[in-house]
Kinemage of the C-alpha trace (Angstrom):
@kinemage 1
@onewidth
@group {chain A} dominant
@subgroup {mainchain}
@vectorlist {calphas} color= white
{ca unk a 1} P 0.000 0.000 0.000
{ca unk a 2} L 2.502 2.445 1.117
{ca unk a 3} L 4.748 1.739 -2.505
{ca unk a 4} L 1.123 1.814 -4.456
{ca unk a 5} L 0.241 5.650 -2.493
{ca unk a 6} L 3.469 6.716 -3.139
{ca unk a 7} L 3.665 6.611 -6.784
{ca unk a 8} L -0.359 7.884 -6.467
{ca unk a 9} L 1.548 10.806 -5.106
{ca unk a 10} L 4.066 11.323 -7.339
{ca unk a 11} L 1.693 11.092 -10.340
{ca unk a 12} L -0.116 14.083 -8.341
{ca unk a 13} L 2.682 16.252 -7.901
{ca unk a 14} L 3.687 15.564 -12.184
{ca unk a 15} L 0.442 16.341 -13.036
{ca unk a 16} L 0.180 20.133 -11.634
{ca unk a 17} L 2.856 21.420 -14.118
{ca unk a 18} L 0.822 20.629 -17.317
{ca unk a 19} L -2.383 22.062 -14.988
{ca unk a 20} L -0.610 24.726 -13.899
{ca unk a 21} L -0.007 25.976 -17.519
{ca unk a 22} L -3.284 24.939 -18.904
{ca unk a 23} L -5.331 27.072 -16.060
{ca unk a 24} L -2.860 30.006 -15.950
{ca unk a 25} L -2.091 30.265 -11.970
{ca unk a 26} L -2.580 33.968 -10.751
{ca unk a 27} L 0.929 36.221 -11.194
{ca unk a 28} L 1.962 35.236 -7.857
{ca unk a 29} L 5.805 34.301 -8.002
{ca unk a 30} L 6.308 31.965 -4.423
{ca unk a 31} L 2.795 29.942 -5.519
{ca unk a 32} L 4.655 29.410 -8.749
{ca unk a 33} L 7.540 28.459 -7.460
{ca unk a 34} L 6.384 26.447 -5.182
{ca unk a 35} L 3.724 24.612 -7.382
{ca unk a 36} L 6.609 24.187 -10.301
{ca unk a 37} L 9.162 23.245 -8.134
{ca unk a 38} L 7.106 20.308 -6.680
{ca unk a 39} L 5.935 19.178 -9.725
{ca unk a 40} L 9.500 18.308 -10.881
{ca unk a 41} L 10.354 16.475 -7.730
{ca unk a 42} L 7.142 14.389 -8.388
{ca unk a 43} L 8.299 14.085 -11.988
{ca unk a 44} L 11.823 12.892 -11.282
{ca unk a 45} L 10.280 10.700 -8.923
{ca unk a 46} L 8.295 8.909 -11.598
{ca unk a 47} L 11.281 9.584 -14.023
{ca unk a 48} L 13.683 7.174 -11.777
{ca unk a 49} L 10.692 4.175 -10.591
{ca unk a 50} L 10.148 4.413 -14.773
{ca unk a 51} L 13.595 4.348 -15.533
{ca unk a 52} L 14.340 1.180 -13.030
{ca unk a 53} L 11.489 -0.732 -14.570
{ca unk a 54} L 12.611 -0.335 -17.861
{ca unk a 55} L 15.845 -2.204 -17.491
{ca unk a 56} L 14.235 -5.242 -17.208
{ca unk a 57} L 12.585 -4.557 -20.952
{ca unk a 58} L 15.371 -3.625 -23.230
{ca unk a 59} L 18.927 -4.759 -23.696
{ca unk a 60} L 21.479 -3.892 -21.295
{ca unk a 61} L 23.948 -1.986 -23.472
{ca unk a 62} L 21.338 -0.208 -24.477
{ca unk a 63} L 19.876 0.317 -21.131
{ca unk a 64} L 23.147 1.475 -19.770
{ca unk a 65} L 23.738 3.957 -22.309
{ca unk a 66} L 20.166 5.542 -22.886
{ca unk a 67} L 18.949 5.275 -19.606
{ca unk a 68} L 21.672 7.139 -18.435
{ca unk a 69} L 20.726 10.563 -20.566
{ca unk a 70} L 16.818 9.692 -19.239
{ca unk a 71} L 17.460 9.656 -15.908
{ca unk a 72} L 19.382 13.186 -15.359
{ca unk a 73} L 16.444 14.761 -17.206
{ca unk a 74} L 15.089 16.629 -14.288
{ca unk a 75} L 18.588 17.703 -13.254
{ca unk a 76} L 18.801 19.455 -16.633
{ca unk a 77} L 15.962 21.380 -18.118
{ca unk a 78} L 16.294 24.026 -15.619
{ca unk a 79} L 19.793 24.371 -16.034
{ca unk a 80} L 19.558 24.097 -20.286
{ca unk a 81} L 16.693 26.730 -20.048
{ca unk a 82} L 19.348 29.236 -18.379
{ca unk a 83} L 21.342 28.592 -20.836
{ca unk a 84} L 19.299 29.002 -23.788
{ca unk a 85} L 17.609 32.048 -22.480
{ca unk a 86} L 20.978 34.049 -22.119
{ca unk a 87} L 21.178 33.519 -25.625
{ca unk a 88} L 19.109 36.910 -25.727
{ca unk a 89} L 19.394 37.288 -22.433
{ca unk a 90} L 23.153 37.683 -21.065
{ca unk a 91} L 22.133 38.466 -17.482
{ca unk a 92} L 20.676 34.622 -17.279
{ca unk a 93} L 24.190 33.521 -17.996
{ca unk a 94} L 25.384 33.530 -13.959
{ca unk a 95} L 21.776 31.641 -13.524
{ca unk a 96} L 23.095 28.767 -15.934
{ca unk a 97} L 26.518 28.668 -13.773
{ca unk a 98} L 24.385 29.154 -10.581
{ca unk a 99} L 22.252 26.064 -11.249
{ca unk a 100} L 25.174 23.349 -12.672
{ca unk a 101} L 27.878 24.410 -10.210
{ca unk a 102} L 25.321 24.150 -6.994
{ca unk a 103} L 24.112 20.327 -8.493
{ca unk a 104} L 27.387 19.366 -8.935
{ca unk a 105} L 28.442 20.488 -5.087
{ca unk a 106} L 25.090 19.250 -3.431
{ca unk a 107} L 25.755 15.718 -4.791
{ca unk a 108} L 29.074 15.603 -3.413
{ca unk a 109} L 28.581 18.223 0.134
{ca unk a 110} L 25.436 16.664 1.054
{ca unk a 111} L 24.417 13.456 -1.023
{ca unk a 112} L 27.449 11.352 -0.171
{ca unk a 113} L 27.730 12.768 3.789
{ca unk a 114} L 24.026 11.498 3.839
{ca unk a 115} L 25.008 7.638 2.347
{ca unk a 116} L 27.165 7.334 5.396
{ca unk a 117} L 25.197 8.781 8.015
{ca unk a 118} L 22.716 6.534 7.454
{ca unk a 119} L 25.266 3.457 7.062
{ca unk a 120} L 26.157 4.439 10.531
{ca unk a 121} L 22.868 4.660 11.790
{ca unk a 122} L 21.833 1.201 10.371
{ca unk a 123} L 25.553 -0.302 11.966
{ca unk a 124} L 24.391 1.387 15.485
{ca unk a 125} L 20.667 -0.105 15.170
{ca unk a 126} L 21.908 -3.601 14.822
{ca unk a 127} L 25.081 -3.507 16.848
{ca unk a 128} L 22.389 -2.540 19.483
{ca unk a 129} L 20.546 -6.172 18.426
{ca unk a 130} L 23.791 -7.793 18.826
{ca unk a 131} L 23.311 -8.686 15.015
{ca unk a 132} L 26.771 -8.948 12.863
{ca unk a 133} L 27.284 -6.070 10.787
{ca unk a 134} L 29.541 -5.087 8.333
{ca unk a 135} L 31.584 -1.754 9.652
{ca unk a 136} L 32.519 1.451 7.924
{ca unk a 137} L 33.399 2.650 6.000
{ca unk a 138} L 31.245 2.973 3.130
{ca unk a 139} L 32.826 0.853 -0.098
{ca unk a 140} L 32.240 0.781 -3.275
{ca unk a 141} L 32.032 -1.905 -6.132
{ca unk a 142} L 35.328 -2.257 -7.980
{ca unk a 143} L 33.920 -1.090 -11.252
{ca unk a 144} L 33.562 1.968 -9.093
{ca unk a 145} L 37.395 2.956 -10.921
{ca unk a 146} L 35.500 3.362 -13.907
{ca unk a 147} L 33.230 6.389 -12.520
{ca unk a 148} L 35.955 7.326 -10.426
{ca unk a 149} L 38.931 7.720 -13.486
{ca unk a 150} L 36.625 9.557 -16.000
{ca unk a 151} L 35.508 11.923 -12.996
{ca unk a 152} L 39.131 13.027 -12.504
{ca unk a 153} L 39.876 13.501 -16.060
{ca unk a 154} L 36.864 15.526 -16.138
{ca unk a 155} L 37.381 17.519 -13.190
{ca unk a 156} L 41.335 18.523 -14.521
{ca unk a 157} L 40.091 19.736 -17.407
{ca unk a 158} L 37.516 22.127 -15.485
{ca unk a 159} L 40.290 23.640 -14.196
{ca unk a 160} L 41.065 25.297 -17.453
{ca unk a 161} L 36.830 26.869 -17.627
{ca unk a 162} L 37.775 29.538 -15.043
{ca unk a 163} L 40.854 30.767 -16.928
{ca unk a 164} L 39.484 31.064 -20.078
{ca unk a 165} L 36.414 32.553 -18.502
{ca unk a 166} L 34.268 30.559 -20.470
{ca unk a 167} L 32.467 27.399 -21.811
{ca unk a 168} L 33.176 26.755 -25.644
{ca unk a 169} L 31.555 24.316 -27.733
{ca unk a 170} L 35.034 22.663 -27.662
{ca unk a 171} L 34.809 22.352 -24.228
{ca unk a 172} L 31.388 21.137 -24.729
{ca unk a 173} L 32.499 18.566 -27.155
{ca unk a 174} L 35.308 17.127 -25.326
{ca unk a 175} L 33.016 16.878 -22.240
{ca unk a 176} L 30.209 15.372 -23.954
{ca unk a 177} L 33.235 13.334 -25.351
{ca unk a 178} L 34.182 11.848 -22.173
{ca unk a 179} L 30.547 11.479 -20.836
{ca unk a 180} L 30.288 9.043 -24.269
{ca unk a 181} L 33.364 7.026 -23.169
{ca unk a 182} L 31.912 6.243 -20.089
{ca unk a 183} L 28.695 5.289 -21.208
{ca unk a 184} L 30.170 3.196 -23.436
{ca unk a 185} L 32.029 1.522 -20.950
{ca unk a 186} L 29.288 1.358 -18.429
{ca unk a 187} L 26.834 -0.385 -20.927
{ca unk a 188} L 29.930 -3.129 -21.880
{ca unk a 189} L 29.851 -3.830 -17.897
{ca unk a 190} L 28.456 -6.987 -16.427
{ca unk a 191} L 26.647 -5.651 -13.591
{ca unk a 192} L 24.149 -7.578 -11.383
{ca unk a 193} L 20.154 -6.702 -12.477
{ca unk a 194} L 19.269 -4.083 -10.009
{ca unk a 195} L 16.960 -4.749 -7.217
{ca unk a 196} L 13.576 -2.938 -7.150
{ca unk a 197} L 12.381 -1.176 -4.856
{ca unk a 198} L 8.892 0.479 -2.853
{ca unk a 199} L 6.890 1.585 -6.714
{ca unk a 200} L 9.436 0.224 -9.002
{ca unk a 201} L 9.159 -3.128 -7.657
{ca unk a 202} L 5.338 -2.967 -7.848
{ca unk a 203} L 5.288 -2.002 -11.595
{ca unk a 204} L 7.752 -4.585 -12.630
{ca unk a 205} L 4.918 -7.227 -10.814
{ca unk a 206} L 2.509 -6.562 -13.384
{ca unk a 207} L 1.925 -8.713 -16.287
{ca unk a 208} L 4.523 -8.189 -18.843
{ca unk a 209} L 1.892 -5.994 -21.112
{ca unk a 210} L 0.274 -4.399 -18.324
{ca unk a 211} L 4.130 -3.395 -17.054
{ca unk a 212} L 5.315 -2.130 -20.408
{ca unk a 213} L 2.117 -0.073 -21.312
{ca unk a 214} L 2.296 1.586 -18.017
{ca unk a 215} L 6.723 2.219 -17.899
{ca unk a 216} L 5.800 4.345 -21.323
{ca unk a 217} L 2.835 6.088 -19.358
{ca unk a 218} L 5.160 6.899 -16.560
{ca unk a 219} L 7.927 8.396 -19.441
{ca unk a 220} L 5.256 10.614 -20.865
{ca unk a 221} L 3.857 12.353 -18.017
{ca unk a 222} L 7.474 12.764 -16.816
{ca unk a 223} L 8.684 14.280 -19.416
{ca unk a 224} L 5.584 16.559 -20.325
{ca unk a 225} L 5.862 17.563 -16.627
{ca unk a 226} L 9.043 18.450 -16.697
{ca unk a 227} L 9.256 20.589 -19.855
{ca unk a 228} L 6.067 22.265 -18.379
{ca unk a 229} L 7.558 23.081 -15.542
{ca unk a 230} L 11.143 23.916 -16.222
{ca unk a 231} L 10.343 27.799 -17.783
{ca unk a 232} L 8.339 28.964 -15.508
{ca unk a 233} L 9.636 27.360 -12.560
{ca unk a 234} L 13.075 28.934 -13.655
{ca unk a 235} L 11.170 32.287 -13.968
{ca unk a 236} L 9.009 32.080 -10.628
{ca unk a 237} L 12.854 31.361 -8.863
{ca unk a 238} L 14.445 34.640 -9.907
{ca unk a 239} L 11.018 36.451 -9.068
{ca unk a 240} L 10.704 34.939 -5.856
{ca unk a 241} L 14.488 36.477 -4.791
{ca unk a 242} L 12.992 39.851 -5.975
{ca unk a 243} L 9.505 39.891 -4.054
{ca unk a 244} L 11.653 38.163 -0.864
{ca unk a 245} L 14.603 40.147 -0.651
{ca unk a 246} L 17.011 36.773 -1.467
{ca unk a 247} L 20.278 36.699 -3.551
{ca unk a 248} L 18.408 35.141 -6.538
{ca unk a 249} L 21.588 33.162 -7.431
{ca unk a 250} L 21.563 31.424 -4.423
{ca unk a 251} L 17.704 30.660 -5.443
{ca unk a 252} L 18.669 29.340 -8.639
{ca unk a 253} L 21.664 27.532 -7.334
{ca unk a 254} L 20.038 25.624 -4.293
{ca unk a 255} L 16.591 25.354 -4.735
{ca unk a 256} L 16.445 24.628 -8.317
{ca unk a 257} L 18.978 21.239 -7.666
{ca unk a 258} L 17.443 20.260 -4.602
{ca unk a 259} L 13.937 19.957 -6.331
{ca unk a 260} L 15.395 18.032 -8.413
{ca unk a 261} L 17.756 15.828 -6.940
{ca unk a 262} L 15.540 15.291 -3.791
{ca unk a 263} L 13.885 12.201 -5.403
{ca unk a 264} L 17.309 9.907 -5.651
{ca unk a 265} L 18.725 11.093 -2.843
{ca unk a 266} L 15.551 9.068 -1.325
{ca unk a 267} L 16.185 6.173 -2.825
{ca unk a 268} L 19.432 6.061 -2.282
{ca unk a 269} L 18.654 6.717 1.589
{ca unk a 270} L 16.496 4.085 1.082
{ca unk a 271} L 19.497 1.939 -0.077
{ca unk a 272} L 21.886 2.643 2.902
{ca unk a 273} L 19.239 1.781 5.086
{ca unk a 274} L 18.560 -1.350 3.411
{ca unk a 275} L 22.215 -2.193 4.292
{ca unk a 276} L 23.408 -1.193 0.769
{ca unk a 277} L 25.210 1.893 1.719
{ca unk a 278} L 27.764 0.911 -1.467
{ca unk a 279} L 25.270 0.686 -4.108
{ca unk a 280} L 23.776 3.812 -2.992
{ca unk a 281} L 26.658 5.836 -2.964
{ca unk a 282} L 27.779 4.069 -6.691
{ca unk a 283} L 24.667 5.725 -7.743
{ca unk a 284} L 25.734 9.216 -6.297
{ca unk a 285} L 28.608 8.792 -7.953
{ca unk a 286} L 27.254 7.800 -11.253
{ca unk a 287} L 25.232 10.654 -11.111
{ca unk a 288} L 28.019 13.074 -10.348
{ca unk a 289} L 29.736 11.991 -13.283
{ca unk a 290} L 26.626 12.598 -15.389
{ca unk a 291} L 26.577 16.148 -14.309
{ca unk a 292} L 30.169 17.014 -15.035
{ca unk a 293} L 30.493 16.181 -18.212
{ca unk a 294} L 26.846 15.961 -20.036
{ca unk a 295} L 25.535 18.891 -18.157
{ca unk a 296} L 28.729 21.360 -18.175
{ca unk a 297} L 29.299 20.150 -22.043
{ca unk a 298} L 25.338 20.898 -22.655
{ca unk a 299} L 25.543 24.154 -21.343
{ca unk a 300} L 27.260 26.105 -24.684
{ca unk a 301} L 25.141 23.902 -26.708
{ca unk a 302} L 21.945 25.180 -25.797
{ca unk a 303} L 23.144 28.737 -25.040
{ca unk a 304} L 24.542 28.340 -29.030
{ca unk a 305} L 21.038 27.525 -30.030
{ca unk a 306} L 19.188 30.242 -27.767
{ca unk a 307} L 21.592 32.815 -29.463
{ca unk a 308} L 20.897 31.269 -33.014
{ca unk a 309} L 24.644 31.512 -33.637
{ca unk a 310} L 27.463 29.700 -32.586
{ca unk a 311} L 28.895 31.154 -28.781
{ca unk a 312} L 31.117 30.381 -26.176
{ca unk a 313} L 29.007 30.475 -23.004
{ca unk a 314} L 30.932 33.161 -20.827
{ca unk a 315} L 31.817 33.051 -17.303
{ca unk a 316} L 32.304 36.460 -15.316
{ca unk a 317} L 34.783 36.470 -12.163
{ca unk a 318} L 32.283 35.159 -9.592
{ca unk a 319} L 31.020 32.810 -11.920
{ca unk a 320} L 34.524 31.749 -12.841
{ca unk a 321} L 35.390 31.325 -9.083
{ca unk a 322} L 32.138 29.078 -8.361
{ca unk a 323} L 33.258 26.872 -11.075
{ca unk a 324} L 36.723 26.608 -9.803
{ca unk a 325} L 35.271 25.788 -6.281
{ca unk a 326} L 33.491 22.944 -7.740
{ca unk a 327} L 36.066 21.662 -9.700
{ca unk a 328} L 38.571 21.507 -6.079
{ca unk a 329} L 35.554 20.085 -4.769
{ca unk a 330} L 35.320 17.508 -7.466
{ca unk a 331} L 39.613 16.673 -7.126
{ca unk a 332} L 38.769 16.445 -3.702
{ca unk a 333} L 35.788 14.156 -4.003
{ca unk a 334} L 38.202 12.041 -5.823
{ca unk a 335} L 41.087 11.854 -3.707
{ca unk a 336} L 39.101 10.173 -0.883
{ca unk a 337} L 37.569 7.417 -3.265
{ca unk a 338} L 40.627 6.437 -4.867
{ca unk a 339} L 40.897 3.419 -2.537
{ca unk a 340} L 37.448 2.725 -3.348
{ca unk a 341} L 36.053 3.725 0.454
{ca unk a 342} L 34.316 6.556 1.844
{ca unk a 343} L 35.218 6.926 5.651
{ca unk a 344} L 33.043 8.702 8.667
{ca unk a 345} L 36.096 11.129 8.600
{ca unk a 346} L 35.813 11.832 5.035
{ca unk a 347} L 32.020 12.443 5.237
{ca unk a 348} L 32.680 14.715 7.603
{ca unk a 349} L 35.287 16.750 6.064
{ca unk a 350} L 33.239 16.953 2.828
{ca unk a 351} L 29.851 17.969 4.685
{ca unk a 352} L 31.674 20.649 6.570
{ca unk a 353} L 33.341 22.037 3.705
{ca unk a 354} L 30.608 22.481 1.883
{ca unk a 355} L 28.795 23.756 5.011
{ca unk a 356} L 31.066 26.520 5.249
{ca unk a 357} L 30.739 27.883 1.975
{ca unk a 358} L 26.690 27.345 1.850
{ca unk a 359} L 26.571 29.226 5.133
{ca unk a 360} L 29.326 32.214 4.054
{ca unk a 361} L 29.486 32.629 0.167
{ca unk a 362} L 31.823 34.795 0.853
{ca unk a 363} L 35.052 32.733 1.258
{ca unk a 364} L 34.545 30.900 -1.907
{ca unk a 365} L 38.104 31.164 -2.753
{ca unk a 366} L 39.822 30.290 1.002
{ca unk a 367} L 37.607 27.072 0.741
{ca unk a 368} L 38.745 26.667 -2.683
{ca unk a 369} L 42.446 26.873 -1.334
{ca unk a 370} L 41.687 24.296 1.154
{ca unk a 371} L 39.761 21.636 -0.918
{ca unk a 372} L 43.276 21.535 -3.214
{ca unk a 373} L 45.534 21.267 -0.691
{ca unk a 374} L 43.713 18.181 1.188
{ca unk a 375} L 42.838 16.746 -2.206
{ca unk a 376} L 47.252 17.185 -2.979
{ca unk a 377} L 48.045 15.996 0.178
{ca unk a 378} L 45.168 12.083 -0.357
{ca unk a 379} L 46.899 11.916 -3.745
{ca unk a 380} L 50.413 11.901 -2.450
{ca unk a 381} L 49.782 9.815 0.220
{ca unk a 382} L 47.425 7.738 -1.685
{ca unk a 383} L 50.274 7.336 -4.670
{ca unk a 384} L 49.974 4.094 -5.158
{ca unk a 385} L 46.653 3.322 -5.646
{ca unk a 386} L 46.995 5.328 -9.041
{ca unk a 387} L 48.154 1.756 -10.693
{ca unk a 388} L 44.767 0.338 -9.911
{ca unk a 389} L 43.208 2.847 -12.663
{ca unk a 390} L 45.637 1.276 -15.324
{ca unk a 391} L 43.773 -0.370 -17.646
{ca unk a 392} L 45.897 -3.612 -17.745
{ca unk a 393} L 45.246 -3.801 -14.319
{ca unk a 394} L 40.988 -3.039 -14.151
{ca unk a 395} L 41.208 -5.429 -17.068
{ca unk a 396} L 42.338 -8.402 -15.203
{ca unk a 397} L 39.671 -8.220 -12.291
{ca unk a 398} L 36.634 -9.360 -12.406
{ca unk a 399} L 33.012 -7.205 -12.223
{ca unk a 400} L 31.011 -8.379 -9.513
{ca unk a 401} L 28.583 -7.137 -7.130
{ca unk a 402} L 29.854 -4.903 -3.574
{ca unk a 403} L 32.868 -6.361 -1.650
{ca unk a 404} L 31.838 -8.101 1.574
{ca unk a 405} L 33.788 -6.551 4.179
């Protein structure tokens, strides 16, 4: 019952974009905001329990591989409607920044602090019923290396956005370039069939027509939702910071991601809890890998078409420093997963970090500083786990599911 009122619920909330736009809501920027912005988390809600389903219909390679652009949907038509719109309109331009560099640092501040948390609450729960349990830290699959290379070679290529003080469709290209590679890898994998959960695991009981006809159902009114809802949730956001007095870059660069991102990082909570802290976090990072290449290599692209000529999307100095803050963030992020575990004491560092410059925008570049110099020190002292990421080496161990401790 509770799986069957949930995705009741989430149909709901998808439903009041394309009502929203149909009725005309009253000029009222908050209400809009509010009504928009919940509509996409019930959209990427259905988007993910959709997407899950559908692996068990199509080929792997393919699911791997298409699935992958599917599922970050949400994440991006806010972010690509910035972008397009400061095609005309430049002053949109920080908003595009705003929203990719604040998805990119919630993932890793909050999303993978909250995988261990929970881990940690499940290892105190049964510790407490004198159950065994598996200790931290948090680890990942081995095919983890995969995620974990093509994030680094992404994030030392960022490094060159802020200094060039823009976004070409080069840059584009060889993101969306390395954002192919690892798709193509990913869908070559052998990975274990994923295991259902709350409404995904109640679709994927129905009879195998029944199941199919509704998976395309649930695609649909995702994807109408979301395109109904991305403008004028985007527009309601930088009204709301006008009618409430808030920075409406921080509007665009929290709220808009959070909405968004809210529905995984319940199933992945969901995951931890279950005792699958690794799998969860695998996801987090899958997703984090998504975002810094397809989304940052997306971003010229649709600023290109909004401009109906071919542009470089610029970055200003503040915009140029928030990239470069996610990109230490990012160097750091991999640093502490090189040996394939994510420790309380990492957690914490990450979550505080980020904490810091949530609470205080202001020191943007001292956290910067720090992020690098923590992420040089892991990689020194973590030297020798670089010939793990050789590819003789990943070739000669087997895929299989998460390590037993």
């Amino acid at each position: 019952m509770a799986a069957a009122f949930l995705l009741f619920a989430a149909c709901l909330l998808a439903l009041a974009a394309p009502f929203a736009r149909v009725v005309e809501l009253p000029h009222l920027p908050v209400l809009q905001a509010l009504i928009y912005g919940l509509a996409i988390v019930g959209a990427a809600a259905v988007l993910a329990w959709a997407t899950e389903v559908a692996q068990l219909e199509i080929p792997r390679a393919l699911a791997y591989s298409v699935l992958a652009l599917i599922a970050v949907l949400p994440e991006y038509a806010v972010d690509m409607y910035f972008a397009w719109a400061a095609g005309t309109r430049p002053e949109y331009t920080a908003y595009a920044a705003a929203n990719m560099t604040g998805a990119n640092r919630l993932l890793i501040g909050i999303g993978w602090p909250l995988v261990v948390l929970l881990a940690w609450l499940t290892v105190r729960q049964r510790r407490a019923a004198s159950n065994p349990i598996a200790p931290l830290p948090v680890r990942l699959p081995s095919d983890a290396r995969l995620d974990i290379a093509v994030l680094a070679l992404a994030t030392l290529y960022a490094f060159l956005l802020p200094f060039k003080a823009s976004i070409s469709l080069l840059d584009g290209a060889i993101l969306i370039g390395f954002f192919a590679f690892y798709a193509w890898r990913v869908a070559q994998a052998h990975r274990a069939e994923p295991e259902l959960l709350g409404p995904a695991a109640l679709i994927a009981r129905l009879p195998d027509g029944l199941r199919r006809a509704a998976t395309v159902l649930l695609f649909v009114l995702a994807g109408v939702s979301i395109f109904s809802a991305a403008e004028p949730f985007a527009e309601a956001l930088i009204e709301t910071g006008t009618v409430l007095g808030i920075d409406r870059f921080l509007l665009v660069q929290w709220l808009a991601p959070f909405a968004s991102e809210a529905p995984e990082l319940v199933v992945v909570s969901l995951l931890a809890l279950r005792r699958q802290a690794g799998l969860g976090l695998a996801a987090l990072l899958s997703s984090k890998v998504n975002q810094w290449t397809l989304l940052v290599g997306m971003l010229p692209l649709a600023y290109s078409l909004g401009a109906s000529e071919l542009r470089a999307l610029p970055l200003d100095p503040h915009q140029a420093e928030e990239v470069l803050l996610t990109a230490a963030q990012s160097l750091l992020a991999v640093a502490v997963l090189l040996d394939l575990r994510l420790s309380g004491r990492d957690a914490w560092m990450l979550f505080l970090l980020f904490s810091v410059q949530f609470v205080v925008p202001a020191v943007r570049l001292p956290v910067t500083v720090v992020y690098l110099v923590l992420a040089g020190l892991l990689l020194v002292v973590q030297r020798d786990r670089f010939r793990d990421y050789l590819p003789s080496r990943r070739a000669a161990e087997p895929v299989g599911p998460e390590p037993k401790p």
